[in-house]
Backbone as CSV, one residue per row, in Angstrom:
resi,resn,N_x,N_y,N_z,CA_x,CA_y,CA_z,C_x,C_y,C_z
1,UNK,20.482,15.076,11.088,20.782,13.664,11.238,21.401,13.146,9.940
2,UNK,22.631,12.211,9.986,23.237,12.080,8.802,22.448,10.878,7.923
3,UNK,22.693,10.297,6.565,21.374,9.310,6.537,22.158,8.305,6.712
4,UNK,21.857,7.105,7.316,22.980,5.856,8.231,22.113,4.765,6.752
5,UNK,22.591,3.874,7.348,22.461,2.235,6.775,21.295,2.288,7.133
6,UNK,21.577,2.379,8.432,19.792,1.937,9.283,18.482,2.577,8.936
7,UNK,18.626,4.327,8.477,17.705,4.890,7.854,17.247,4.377,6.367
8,UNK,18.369,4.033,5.746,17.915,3.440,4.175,17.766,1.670,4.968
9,UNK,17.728,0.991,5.586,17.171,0.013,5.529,15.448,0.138,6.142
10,UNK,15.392,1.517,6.953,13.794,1.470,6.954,13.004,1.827,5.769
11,UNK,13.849,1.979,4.714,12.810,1.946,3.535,11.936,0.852,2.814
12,UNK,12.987,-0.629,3.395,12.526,-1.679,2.625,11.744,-1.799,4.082
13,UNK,11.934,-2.016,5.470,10.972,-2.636,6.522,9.581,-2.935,6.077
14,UNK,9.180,-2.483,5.372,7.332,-2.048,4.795,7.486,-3.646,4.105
15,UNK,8.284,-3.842,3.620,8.274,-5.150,2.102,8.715,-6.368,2.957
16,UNK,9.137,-6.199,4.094,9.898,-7.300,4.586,8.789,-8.501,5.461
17,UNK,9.194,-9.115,6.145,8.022,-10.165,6.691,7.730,-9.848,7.968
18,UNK,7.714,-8.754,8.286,6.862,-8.581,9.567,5.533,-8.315,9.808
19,UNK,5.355,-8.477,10.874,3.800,-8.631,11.416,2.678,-7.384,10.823
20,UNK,3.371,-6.247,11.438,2.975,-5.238,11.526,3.730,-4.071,10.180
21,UNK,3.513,-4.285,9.023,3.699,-3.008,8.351,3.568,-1.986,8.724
22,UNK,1.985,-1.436,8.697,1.832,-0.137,9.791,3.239,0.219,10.259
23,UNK,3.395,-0.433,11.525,4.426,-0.083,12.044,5.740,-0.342,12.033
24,UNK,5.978,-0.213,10.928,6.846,-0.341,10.311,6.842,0.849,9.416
25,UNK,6.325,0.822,8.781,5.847,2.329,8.233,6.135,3.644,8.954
26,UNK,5.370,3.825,9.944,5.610,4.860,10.791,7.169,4.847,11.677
27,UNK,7.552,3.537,12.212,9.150,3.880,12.368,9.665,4.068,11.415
28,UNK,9.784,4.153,10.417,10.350,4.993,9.368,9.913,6.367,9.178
29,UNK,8.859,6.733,9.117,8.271,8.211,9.299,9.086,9.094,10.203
30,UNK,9.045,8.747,11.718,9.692,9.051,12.735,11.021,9.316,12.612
31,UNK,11.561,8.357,11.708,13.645,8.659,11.516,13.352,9.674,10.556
32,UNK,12.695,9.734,9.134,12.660,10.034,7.965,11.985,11.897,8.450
33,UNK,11.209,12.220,9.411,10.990,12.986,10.150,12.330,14.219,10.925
34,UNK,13.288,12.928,11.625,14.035,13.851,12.062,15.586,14.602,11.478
35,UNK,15.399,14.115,10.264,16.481,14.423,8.950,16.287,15.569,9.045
36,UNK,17.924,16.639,9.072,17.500,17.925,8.997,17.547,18.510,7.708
37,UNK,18.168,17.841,6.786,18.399,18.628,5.270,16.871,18.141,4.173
38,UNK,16.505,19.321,4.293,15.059,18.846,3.575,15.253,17.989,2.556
39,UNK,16.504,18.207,0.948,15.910,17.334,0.019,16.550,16.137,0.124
40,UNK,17.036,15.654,1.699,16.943,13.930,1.780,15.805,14.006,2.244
41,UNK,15.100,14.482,2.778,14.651,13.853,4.134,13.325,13.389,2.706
42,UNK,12.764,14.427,2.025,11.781,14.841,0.971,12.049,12.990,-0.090
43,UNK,13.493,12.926,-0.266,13.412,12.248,-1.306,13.703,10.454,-0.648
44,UNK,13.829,11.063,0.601,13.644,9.234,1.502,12.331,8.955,1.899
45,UNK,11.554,10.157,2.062,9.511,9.938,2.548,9.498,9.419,0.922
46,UNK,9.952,9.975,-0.224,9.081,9.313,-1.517,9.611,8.328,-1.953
47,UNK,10.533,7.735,-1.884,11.140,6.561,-1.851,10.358,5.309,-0.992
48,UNK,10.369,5.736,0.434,9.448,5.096,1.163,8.345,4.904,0.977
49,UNK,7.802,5.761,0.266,5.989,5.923,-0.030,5.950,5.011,-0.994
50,UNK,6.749,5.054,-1.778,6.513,4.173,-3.494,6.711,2.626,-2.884
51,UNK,7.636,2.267,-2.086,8.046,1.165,-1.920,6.494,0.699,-0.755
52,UNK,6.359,1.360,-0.400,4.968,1.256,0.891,4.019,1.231,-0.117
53,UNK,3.881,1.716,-1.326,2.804,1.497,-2.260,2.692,0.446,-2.921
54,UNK,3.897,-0.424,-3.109,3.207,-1.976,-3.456,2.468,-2.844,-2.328
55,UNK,2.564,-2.437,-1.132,1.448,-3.806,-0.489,0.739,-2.987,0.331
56,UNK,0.505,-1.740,0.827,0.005,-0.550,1.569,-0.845,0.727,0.267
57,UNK,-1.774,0.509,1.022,-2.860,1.837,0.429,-2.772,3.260,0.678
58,UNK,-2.924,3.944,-0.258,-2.465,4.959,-0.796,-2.577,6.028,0.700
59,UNK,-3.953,5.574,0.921,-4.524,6.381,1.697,-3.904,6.684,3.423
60,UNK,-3.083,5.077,3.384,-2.771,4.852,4.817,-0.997,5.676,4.702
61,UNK,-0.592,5.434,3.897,0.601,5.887,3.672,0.413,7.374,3.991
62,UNK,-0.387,8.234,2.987,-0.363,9.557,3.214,-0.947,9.913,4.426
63,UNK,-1.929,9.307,5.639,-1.650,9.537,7.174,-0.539,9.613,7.850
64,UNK,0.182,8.486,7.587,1.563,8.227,8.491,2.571,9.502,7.825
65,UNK,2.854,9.113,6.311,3.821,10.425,5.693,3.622,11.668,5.668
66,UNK,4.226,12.374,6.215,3.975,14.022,5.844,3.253,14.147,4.957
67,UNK,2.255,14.807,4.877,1.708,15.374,4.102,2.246,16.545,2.533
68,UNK,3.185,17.208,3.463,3.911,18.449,2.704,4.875,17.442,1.534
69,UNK,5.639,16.416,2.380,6.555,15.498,1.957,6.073,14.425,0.357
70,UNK,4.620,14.047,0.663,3.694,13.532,0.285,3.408,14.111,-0.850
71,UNK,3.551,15.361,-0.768,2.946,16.433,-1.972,3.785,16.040,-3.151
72,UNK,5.378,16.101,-3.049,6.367,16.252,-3.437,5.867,14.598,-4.342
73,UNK,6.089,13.794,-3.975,5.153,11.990,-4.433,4.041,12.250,-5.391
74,UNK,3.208,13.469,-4.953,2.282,13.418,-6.459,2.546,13.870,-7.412
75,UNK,3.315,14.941,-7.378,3.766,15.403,-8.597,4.541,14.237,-9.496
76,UNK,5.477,13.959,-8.679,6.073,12.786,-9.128,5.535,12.010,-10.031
77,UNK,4.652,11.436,-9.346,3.598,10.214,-10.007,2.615,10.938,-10.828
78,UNK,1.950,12.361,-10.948,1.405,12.178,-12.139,2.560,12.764,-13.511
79,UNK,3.704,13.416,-13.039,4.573,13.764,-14.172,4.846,11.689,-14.807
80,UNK,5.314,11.225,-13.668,5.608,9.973,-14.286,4.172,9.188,-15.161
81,UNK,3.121,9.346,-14.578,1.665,8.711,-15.484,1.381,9.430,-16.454
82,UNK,1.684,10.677,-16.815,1.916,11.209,-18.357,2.884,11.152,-18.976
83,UNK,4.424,10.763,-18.933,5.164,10.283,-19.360,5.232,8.564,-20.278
84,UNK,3.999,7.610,-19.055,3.928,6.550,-18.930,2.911,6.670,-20.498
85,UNK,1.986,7.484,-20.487,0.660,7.862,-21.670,1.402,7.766,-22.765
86,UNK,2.325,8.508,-22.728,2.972,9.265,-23.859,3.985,8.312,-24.405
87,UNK,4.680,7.570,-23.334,5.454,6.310,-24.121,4.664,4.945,-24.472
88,UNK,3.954,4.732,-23.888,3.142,3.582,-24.086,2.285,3.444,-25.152
């Protein structure tokens, strides 16, 4: 699947004023899911996750997001929270 407008606008859906985050969340999962080239598909779930991590819990995110995808997000975040140690 190529990545459209519409796939990078379900990244912000989570931040926007709808009812239902959750679901909002997970229709993004679902597109972000059927991407066939792994390191978009990898680097639009962590994009999504971070942006789902200012008003959504950690915990609910990593249900809806791949897990495997998810993995890829921690590393992330603790390379970035020892970086954060080390400059701060």
């Amino acid at each position: 699947m190529e990545i459209t407008a519409f796939i990078l606008t379900l990244l912000f859906a989570v931040l926007s004023r709808t009812s239902d985050r959750e679901a909002a969340l997970r229709r993004a999962a679902v597109e972000i899911d059927a991407i066939a080239d792994r390191p978009s598909q990898s680097n639009l779930a962590m994009s999504t996750a971070i942006l789902a991590g200012l008003i959504l819990e950690k915990d609910l995110i990593g249900r809806i997001l791949r897990k495997d995808l998810m993995s890829d997000l921690s590393v992330w975040l603790t390379q970035n929270a020892d970086n954060e140690v080390i400059d701060g």
